[in-house]
ZATOR-199839 format. One record per residue (C-alpha): residue number from 1; chain; x, y, z. Coordinates in pm, 1 decimal. Example, Ala and Ser with C-alpha at 12.3 -4.5 7.8 and 13.67 -1.06 7.14 Angstrom:
<pts>
{1 "A" {1230.0 -450.0 780.0}},
{2 "A" {1367.0 -106.0 714.0}},
</pts>
This chain:
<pts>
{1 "A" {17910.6 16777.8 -4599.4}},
{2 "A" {18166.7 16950.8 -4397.1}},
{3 "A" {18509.7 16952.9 -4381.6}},
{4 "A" {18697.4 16858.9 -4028.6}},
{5 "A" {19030.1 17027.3 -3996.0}},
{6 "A" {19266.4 16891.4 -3704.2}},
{7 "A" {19473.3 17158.3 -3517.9}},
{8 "A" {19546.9 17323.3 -3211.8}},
{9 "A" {19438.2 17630.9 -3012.2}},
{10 "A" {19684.9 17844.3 -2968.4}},
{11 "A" {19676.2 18152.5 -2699.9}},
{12 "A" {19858.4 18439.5 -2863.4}},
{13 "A" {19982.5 18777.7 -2624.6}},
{14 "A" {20062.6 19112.8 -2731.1}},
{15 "A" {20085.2 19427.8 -2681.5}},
{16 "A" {19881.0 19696.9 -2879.4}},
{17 "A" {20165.3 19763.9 -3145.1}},
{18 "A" {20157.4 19366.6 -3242.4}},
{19 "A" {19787.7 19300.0 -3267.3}},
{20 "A" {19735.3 19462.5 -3645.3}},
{21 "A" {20015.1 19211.0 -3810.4}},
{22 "A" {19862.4 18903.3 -3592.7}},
{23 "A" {19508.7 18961.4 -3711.6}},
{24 "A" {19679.2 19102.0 -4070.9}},
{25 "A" {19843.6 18715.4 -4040.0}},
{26 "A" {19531.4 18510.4 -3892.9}},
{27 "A" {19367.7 18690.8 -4226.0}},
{28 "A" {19611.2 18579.1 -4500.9}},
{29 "A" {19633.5 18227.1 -4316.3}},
{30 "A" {19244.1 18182.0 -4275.0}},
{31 "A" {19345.0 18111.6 -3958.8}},
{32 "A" {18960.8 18185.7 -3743.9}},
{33 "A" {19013.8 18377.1 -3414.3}},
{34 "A" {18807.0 18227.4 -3149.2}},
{35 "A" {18785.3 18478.0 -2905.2}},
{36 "A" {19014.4 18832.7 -2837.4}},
{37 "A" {19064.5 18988.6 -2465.9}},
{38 "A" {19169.4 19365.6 -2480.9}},
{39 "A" {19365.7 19463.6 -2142.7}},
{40 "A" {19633.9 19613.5 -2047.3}},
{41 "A" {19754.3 19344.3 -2350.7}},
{42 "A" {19605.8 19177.6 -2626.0}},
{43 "A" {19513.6 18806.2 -2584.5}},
{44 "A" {19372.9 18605.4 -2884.5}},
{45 "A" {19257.8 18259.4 -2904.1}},
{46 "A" {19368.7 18132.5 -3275.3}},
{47 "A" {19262.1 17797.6 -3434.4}},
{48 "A" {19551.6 17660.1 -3620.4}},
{49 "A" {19579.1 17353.3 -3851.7}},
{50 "A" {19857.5 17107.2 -3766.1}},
{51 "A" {20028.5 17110.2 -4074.1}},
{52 "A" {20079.0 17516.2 -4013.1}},
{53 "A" {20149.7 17539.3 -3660.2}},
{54 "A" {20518.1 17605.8 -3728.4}},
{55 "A" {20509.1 17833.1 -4028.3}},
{56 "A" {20241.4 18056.9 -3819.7}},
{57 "A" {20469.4 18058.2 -3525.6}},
{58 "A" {20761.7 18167.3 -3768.7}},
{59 "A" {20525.3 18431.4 -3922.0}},
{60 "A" {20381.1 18601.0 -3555.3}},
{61 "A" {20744.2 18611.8 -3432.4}},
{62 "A" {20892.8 18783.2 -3687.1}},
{63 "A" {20574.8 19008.1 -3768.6}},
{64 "A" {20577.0 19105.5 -3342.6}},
{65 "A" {20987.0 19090.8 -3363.2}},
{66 "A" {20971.6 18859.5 -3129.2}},
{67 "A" {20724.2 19000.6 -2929.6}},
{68 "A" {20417.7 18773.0 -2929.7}},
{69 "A" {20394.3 18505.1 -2658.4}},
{70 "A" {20247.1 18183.5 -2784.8}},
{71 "A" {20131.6 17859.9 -2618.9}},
{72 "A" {19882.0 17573.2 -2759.5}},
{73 "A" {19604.6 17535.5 -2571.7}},
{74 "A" {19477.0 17208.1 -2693.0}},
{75 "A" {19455.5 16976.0 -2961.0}},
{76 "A" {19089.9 16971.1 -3130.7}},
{77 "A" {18904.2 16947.1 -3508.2}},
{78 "A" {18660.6 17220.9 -3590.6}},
{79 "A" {18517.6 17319.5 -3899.5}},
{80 "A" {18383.1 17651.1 -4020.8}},
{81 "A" {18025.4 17618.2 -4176.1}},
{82 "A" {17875.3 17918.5 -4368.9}},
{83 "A" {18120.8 18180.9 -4185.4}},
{84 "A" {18087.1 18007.6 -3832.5}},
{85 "A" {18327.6 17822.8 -3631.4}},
{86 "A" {18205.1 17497.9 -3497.0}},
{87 "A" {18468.0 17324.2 -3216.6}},
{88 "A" {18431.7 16941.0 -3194.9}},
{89 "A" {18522.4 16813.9 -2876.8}},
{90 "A" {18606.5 16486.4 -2759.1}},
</pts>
């Protein structure tokens, strides 16, 4: 049996000074990171339950100071099964 959660992706941009408190917050939230870009910036693709998605916006703008740029991405349920993220689409 697994356990559906309903959320959101959320994109989350930063520079290099911000990335250690996002993943330090993704952590403590059990929040699973889908996928990280490392460029000139930091991009990371977060999964994010729907009852949380304002208390971990609160929490990455005042761990960045503001910095962080956030946008959902789009709604979805996943589940994580023995470590793994599985994405149900529609």
């Amino acid at each position: 049996m697994i356990e559906k959660v309903y959320g959101i992706s959320m994109e989350v941009i930063t520079d290099y000074t911000g990335i250690g408190k996002i993943q330090y917050i993704a952590g403590e939230q059990k929040l699973p990171i889908l996928d990280s870009e490392y460029t000139d910036r930091v991009i990371l693709h977060l999964l994010v339950p729907s009852d949380q998605i304002a208390s971990v916006e609160k929490a990455i703008t005042e761990g960045t100071n503001g910095r962080a740029k956030m946008k959902k991405e789009k709604d979805l349920y996943y589940a994580v099964i023995d470590g793994e993220v599985k994405v149900f689409e529609d």
